[in-house]
Predicted model as a PDB file, atoms N, CA, C, CB and O in Angstrom, pLDDT in the B-factor column:
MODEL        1                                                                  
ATOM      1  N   UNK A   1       0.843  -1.179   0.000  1.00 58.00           N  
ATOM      2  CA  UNK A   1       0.000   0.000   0.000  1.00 58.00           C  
ATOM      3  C   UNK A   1       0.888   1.241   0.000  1.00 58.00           C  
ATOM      4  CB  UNK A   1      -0.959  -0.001   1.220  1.00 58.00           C  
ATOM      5  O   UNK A   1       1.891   1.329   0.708  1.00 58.00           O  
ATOM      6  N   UNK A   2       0.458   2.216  -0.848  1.00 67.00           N  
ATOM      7  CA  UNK A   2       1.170   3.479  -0.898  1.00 67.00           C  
ATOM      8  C   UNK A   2       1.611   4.234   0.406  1.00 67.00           C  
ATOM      9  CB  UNK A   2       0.353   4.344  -1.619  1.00 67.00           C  
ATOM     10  O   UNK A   2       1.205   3.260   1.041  1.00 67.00           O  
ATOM     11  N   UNK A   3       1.941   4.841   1.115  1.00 72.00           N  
ATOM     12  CA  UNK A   3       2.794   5.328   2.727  1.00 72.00           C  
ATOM     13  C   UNK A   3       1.764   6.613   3.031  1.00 72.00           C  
ATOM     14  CB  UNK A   3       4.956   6.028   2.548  1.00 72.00           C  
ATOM     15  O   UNK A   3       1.479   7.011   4.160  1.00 72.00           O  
ATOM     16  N   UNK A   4       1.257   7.189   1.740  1.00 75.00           N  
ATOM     17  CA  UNK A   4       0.600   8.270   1.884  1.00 75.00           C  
ATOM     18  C   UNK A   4      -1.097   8.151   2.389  1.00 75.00           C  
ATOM     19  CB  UNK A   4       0.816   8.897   0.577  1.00 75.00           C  
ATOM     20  O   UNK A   4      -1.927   8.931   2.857  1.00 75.00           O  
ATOM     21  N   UNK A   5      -1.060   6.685   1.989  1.00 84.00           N  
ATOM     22  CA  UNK A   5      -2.341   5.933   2.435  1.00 84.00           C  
ATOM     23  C   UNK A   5      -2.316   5.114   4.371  1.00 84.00           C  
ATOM     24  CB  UNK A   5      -2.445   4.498   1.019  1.00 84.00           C  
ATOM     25  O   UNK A   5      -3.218   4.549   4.990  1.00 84.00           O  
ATOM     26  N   UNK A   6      -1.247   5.346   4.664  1.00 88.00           N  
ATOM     27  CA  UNK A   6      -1.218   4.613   5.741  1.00 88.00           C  
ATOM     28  C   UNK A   6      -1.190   5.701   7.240  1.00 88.00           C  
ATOM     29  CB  UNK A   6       0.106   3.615   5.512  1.00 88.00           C  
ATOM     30  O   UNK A   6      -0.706   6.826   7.117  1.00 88.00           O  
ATOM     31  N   UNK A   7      -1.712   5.269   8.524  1.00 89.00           N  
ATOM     32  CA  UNK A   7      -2.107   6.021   9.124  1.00 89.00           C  
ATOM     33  C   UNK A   7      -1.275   4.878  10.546  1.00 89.00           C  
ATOM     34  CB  UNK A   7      -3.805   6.448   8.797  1.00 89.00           C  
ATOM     35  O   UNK A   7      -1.181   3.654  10.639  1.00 89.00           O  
ATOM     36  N   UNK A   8      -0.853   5.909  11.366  1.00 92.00           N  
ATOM     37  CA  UNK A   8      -0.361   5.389  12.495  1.00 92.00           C  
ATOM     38  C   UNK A   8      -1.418   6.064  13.866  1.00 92.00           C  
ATOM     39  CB  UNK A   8       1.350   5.817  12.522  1.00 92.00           C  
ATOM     40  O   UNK A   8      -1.474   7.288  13.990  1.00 92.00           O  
ATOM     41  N   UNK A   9      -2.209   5.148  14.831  1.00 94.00           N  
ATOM     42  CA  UNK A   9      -3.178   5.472  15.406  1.00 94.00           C  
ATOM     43  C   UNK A   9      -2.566   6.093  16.770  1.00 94.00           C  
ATOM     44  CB  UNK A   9      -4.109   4.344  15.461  1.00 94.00           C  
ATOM     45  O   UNK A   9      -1.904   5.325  17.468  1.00 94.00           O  
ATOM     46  N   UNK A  10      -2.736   7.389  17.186  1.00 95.00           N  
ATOM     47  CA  UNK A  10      -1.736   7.917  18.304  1.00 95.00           C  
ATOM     48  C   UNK A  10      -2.589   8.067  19.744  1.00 95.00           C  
ATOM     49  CB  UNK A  10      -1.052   9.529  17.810  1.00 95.00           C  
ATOM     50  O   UNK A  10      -3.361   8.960  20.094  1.00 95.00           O  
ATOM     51  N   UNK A  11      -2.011   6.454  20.673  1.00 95.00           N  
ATOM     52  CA  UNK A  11      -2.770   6.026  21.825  1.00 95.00           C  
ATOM     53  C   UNK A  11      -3.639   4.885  21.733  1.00 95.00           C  
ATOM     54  CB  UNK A  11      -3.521   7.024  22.241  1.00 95.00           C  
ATOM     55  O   UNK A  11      -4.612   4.837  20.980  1.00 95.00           O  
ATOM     56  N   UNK A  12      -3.251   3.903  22.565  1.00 94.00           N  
ATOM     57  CA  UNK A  12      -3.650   2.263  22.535  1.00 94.00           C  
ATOM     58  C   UNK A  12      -4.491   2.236  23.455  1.00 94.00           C  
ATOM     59  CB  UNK A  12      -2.543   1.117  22.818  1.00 94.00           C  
ATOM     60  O   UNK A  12      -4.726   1.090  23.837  1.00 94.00           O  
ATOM     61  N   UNK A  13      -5.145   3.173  24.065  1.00 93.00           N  
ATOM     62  CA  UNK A  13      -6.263   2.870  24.459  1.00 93.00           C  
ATOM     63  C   UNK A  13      -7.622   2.368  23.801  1.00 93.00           C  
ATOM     64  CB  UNK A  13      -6.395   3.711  24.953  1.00 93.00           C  
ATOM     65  O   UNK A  13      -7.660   1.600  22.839  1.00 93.00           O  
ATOM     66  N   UNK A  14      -8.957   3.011  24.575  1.00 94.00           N  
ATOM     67  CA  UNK A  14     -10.244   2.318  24.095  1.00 94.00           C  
ATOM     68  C   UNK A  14     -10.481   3.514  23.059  1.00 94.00           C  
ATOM     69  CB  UNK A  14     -11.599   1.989  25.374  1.00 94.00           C  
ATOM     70  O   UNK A  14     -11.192   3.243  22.091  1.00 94.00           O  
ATOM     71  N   UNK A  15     -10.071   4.534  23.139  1.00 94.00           N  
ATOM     72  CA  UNK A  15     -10.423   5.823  21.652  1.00 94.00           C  
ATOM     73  C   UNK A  15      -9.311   5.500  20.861  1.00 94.00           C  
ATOM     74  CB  UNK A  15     -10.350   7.855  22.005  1.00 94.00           C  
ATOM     75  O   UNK A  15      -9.403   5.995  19.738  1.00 94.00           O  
ATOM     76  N   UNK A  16      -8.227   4.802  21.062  1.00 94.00           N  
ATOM     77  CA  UNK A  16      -7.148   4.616  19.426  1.00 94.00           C  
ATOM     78  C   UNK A  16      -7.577   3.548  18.825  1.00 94.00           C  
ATOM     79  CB  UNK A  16      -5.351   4.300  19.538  1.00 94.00           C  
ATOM     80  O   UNK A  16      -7.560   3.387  17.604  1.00 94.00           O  
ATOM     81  N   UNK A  17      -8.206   2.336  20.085  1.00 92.00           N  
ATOM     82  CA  UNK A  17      -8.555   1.185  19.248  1.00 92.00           C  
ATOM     83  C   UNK A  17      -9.823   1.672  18.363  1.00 92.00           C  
ATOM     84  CB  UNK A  17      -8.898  -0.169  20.200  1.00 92.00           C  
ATOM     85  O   UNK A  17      -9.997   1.260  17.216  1.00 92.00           O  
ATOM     86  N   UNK A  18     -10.684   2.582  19.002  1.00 93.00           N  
ATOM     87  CA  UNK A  18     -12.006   2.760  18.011  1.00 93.00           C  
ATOM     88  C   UNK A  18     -11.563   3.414  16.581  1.00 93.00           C  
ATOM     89  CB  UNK A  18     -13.225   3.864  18.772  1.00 93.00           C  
ATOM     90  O   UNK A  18     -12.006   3.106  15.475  1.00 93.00           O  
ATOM     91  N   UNK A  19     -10.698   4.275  16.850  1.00 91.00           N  
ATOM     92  CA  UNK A  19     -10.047   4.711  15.352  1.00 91.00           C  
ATOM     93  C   UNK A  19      -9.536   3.947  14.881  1.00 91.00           C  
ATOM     94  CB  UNK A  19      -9.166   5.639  15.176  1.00 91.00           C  
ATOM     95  O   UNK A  19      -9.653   4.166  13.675  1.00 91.00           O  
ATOM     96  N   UNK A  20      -8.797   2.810  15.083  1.00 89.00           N  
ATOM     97  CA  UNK A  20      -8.175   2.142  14.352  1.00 89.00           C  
ATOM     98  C   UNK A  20      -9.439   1.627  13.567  1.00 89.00           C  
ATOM     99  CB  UNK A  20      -7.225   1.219  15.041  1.00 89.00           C  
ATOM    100  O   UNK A  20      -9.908   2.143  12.552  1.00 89.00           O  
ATOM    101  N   UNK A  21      -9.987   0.306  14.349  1.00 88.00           N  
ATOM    102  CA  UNK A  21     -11.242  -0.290  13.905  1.00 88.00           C  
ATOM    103  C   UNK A  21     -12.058   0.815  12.962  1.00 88.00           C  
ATOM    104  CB  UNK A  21     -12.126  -0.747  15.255  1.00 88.00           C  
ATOM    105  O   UNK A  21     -12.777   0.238  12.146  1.00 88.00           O  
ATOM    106  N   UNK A  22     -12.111   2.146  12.889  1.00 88.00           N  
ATOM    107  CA  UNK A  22     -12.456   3.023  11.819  1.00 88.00           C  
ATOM    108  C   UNK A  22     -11.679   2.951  10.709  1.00 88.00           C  
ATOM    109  CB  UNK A  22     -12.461   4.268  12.194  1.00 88.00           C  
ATOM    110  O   UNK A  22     -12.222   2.773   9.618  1.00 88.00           O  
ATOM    111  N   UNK A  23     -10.700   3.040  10.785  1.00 85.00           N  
ATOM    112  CA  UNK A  23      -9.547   2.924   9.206  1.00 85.00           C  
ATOM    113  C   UNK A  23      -9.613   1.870   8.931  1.00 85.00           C  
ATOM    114  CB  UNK A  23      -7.904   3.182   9.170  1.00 85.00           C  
ATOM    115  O   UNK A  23      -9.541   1.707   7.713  1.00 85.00           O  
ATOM    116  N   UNK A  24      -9.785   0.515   9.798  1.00 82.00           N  
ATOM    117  CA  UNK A  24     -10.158  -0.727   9.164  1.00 82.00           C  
ATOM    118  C   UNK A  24     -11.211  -0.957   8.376  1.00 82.00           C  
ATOM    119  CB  UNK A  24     -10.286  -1.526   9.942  1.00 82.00           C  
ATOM    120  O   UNK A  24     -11.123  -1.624   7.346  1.00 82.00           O  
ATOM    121  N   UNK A  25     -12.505  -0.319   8.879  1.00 85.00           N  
ATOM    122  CA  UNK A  25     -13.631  -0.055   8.060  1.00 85.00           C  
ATOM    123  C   UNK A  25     -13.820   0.466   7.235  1.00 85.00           C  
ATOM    124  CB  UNK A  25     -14.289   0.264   8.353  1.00 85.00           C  
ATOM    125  O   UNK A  25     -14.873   0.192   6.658  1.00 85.00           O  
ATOM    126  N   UNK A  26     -13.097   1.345   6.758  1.00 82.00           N  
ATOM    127  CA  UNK A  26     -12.470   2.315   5.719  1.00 82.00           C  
ATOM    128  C   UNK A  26     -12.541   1.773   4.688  1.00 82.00           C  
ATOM    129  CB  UNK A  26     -11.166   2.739   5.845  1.00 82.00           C  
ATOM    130  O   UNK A  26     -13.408   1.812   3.815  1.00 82.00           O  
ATOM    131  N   UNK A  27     -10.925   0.850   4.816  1.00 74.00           N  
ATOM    132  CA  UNK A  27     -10.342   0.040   4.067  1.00 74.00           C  
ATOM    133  C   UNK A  27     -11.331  -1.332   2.895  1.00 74.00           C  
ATOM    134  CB  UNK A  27      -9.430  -0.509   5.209  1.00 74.00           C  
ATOM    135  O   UNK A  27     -11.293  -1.647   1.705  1.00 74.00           O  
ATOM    136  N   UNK A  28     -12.327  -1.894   4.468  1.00 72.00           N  
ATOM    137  CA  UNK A  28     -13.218  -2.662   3.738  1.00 72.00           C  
ATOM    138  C   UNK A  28     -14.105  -1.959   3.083  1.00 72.00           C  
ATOM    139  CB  UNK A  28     -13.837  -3.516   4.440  1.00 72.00           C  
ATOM    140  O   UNK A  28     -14.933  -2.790   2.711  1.00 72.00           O  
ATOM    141  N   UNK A  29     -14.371  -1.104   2.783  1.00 77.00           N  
ATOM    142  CA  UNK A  29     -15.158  -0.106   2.164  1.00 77.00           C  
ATOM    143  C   UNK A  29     -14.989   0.687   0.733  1.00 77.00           C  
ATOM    144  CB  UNK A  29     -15.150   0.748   3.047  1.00 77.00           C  
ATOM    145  O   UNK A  29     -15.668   1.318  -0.077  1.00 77.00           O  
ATOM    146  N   UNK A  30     -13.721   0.268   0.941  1.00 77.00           N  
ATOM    147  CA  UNK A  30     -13.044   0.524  -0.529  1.00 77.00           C  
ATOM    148  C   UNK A  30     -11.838   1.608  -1.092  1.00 77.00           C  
ATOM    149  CB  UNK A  30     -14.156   0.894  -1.309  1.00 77.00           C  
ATOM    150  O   UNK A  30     -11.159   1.739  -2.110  1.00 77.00           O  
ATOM    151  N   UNK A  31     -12.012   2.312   0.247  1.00 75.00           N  
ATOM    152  CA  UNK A  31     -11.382   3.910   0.950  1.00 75.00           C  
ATOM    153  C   UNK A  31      -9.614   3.175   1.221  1.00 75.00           C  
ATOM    154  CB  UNK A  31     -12.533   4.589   3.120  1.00 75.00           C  
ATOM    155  O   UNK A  31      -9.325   2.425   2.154  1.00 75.00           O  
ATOM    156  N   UNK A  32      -8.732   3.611   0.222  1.00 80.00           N  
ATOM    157  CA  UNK A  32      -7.355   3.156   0.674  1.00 80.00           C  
ATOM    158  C   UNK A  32      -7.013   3.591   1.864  1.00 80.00           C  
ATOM    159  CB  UNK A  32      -6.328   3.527  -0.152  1.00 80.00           C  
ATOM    160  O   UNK A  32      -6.728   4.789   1.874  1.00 80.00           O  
ATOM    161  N   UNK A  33      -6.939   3.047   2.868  1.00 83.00           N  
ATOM    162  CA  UNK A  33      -6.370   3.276   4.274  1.00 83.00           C  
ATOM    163  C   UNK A  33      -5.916   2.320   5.531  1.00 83.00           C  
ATOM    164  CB  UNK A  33      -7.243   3.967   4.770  1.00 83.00           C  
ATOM    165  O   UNK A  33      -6.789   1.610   6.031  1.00 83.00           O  
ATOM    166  N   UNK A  34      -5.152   2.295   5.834  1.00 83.00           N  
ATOM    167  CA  UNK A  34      -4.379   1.136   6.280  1.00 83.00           C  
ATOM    168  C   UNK A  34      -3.638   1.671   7.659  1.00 83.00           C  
ATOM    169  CB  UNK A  34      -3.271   0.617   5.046  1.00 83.00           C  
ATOM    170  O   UNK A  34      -2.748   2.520   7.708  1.00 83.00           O  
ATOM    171  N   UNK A  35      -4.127   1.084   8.570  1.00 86.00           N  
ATOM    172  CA  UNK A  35      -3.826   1.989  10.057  1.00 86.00           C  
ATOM    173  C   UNK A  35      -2.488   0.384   9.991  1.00 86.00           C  
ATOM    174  CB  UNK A  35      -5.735   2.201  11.926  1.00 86.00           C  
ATOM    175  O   UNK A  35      -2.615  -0.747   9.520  1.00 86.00           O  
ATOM    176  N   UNK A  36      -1.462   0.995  10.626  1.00 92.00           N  
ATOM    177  CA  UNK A  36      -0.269   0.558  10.559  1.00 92.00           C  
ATOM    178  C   UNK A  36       0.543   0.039  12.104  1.00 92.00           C  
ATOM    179  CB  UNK A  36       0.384   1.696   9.839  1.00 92.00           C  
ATOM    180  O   UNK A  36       1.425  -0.728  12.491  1.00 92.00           O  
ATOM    181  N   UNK A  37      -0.307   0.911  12.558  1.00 94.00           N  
ATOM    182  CA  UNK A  37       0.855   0.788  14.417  1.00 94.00           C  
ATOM    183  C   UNK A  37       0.171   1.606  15.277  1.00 94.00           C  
ATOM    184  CB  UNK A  37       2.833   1.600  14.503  1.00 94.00           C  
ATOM    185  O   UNK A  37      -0.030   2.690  14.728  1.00 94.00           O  
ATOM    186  N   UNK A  38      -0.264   1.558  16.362  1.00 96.00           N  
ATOM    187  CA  UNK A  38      -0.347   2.332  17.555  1.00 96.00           C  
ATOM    188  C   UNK A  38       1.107   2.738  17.973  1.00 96.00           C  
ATOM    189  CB  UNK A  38      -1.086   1.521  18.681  1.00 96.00           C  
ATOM    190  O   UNK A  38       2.031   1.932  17.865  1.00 96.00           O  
ATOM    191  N   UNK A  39       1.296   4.069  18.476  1.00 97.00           N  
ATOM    192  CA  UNK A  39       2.009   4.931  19.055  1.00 97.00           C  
ATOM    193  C   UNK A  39       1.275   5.178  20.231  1.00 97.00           C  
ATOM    194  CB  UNK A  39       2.304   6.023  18.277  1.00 97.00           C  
ATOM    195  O   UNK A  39       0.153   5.678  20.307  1.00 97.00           O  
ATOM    196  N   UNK A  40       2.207   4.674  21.392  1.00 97.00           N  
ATOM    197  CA  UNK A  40       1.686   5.481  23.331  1.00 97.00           C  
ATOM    198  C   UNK A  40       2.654   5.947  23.564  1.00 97.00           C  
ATOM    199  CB  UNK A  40       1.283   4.524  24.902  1.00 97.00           C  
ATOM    200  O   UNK A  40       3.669   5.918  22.869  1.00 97.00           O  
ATOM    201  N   UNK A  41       2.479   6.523  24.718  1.00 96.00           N  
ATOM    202  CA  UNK A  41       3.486   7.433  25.549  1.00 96.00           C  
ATOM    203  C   UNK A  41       3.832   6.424  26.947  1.00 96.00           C  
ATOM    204  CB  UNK A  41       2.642   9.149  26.040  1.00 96.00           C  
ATOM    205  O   UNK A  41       4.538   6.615  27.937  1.00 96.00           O  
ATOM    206  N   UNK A  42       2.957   5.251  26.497  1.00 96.00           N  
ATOM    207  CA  UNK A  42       2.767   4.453  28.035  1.00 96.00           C  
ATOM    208  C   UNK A  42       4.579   3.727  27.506  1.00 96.00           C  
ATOM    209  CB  UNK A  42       0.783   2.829  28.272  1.00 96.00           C  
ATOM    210  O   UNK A  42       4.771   3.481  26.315  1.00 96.00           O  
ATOM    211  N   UNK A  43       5.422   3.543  28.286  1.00 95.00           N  
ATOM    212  CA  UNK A  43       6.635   2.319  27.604  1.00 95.00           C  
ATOM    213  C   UNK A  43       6.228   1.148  28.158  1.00 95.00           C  
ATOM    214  CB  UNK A  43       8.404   2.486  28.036  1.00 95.00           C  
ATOM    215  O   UNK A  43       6.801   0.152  27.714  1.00 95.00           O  
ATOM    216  N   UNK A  44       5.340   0.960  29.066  1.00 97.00           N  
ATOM    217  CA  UNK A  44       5.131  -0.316  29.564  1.00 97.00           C  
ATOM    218  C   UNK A  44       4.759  -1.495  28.245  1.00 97.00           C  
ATOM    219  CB  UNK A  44       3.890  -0.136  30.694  1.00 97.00           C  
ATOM    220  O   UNK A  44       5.200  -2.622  28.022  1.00 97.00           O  
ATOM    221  N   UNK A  45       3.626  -0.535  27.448  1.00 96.00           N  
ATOM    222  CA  UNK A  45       3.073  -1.383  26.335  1.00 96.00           C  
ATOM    223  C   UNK A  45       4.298  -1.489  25.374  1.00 96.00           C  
ATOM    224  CB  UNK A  45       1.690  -0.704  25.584  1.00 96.00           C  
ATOM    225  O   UNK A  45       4.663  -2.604  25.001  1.00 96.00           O  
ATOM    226  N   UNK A  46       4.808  -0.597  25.047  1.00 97.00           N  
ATOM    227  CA  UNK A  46       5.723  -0.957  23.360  1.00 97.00           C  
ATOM    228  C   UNK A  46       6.624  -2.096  23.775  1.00 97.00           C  
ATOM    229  CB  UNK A  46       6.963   0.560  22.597  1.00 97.00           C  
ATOM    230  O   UNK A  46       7.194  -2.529  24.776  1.00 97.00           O  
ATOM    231  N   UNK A  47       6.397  -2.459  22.006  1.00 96.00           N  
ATOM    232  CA  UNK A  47       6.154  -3.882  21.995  1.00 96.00           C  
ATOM    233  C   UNK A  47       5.538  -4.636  21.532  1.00 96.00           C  
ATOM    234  CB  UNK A  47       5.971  -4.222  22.644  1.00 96.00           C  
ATOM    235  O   UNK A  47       5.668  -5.259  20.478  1.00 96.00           O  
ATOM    236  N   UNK A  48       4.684  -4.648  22.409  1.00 97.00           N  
ATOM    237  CA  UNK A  48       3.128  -5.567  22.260  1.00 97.00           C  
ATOM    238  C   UNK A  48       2.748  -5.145  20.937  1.00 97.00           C  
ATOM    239  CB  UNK A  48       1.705  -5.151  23.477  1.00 97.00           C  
ATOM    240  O   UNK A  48       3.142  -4.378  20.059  1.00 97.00           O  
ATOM    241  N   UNK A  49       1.516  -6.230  21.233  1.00 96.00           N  
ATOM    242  CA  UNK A  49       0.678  -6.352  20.088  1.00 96.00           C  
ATOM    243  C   UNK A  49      -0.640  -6.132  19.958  1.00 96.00           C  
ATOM    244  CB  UNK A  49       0.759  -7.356  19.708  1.00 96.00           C  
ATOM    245  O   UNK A  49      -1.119  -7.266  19.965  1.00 96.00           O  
ATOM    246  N   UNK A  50      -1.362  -5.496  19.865  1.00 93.00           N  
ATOM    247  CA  UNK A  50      -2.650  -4.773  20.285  1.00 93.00           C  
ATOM    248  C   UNK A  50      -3.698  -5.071  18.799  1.00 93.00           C  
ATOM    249  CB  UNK A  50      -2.263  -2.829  20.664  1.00 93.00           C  
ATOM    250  O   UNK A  50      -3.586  -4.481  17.724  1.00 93.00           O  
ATOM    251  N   UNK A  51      -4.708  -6.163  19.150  1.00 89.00           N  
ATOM    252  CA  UNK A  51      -5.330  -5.827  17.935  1.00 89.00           C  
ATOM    253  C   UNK A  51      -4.731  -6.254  16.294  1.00 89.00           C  
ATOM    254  CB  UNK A  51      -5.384  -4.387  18.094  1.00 89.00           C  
ATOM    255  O   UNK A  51      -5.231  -5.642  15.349  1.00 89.00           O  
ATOM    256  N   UNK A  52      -3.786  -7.187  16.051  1.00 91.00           N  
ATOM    257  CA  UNK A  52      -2.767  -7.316  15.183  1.00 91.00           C  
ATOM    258  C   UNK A  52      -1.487  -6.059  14.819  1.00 91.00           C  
ATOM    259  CB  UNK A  52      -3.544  -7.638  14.044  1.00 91.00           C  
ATOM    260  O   UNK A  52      -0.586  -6.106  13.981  1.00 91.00           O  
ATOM    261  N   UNK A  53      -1.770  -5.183  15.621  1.00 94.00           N  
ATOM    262  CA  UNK A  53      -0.956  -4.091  15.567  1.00 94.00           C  
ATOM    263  C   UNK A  53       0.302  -3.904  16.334  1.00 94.00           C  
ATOM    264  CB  UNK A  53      -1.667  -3.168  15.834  1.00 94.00           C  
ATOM    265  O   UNK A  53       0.292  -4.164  17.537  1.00 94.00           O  
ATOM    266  N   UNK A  54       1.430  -3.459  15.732  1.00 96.00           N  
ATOM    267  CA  UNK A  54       2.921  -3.287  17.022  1.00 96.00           C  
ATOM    268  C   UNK A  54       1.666  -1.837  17.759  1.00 96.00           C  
ATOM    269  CB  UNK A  54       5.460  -2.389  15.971  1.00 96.00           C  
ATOM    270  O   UNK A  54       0.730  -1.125  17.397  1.00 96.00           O  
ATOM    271  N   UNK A  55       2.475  -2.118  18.900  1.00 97.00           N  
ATOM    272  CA  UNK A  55       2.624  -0.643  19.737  1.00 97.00           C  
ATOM    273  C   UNK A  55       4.232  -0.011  20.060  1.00 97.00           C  
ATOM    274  CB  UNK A  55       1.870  -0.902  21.364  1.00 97.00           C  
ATOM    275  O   UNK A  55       5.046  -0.501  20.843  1.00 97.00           O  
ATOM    276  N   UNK A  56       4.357   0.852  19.462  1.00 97.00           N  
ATOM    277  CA  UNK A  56       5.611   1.769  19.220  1.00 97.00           C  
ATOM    278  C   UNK A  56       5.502   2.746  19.715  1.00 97.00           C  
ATOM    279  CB  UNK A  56       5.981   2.108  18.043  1.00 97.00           C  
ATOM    280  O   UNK A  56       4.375   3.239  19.747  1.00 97.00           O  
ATOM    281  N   UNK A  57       6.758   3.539  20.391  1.00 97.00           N  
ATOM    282  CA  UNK A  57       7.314   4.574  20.809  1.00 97.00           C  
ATOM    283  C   UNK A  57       7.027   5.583  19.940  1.00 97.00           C  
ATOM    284  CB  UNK A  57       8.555   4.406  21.015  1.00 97.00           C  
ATOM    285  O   UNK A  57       6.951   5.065  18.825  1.00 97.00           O  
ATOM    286  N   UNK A  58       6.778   7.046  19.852  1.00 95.00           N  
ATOM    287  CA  UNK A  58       7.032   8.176  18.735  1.00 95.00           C  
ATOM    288  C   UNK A  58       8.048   7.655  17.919  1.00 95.00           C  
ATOM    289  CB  UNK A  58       7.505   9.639  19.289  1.00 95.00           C  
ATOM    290  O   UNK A  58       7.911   7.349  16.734  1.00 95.00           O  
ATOM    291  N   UNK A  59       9.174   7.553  18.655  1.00 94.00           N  
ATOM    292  CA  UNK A  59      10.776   7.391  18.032  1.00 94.00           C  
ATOM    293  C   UNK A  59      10.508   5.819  17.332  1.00 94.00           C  
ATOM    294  CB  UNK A  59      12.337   7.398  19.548  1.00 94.00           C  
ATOM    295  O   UNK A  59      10.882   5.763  16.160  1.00 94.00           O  
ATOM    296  N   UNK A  60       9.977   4.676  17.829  1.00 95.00           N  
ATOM    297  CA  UNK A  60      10.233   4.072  17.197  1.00 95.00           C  
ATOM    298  C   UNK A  60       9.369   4.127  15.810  1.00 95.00           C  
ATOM    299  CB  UNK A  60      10.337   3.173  17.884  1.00 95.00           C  
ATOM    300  O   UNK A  60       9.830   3.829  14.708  1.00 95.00           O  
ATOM    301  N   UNK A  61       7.955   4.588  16.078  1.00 92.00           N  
ATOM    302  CA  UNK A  61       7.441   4.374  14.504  1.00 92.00           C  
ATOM    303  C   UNK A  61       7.995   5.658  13.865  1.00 92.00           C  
ATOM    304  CB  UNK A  61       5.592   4.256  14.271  1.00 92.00           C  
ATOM    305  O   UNK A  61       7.654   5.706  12.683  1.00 92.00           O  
ATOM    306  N   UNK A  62       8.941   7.010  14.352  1.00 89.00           N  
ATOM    307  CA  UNK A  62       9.580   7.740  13.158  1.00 89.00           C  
ATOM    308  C   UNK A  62      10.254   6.833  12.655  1.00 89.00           C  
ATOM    309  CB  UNK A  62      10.425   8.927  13.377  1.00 89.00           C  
ATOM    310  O   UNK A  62       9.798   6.562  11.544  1.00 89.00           O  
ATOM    311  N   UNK A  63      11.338   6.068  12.984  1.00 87.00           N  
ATOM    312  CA  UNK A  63      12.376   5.245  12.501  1.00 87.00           C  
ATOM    313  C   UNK A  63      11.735   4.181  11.244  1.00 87.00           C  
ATOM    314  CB  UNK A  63      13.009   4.412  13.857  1.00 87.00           C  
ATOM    315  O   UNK A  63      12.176   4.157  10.095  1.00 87.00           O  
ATOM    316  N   UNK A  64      10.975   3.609  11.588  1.00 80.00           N  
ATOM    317  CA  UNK A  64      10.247   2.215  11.031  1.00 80.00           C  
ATOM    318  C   UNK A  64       9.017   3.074   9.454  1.00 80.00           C  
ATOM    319  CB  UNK A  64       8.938   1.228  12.930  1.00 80.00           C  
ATOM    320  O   UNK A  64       9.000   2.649   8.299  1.00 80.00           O  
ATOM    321  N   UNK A  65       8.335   4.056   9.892  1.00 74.00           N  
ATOM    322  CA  UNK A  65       7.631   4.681   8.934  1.00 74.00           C  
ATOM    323  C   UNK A  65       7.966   5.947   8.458  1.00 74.00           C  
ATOM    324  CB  UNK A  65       6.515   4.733   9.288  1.00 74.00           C  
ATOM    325  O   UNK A  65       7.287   6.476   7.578  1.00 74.00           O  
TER     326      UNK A  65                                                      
ENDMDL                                                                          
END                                                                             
């Protein structure tokens, strides 16, 4: 998928997961959009895996996207 189409969801809580699950719906819809990674501020989570998604640092999804 094109980079300009892809969206990184900022906060792994219960409002990043609902956005995410929005760009997912998007996507099935026909709308190019492709949510890519949660970004927190929490470090406990990065790492993990949330939802089929990494959870990344700011720094780490600048590096990676």
């Amino acid at each position: 998928m094109n980079k300009k189409n892809q969206i990184a969801v900022y906060g792994a809580g219960g409002f990043g997961r609902e956005v995410m699950w929005l760009a997912q719906s998007c996507k099935n819809s026909g709308v190019p959009v492709e949510a890519v990674c949660f970004i927190d501020d929490d470090e406990t989570v990065w790492g993990t895996t949330l939802n089929g998604l990494k959870v990344l640092s700011l720094f780490q999804a600048k590096d990676m996207y």
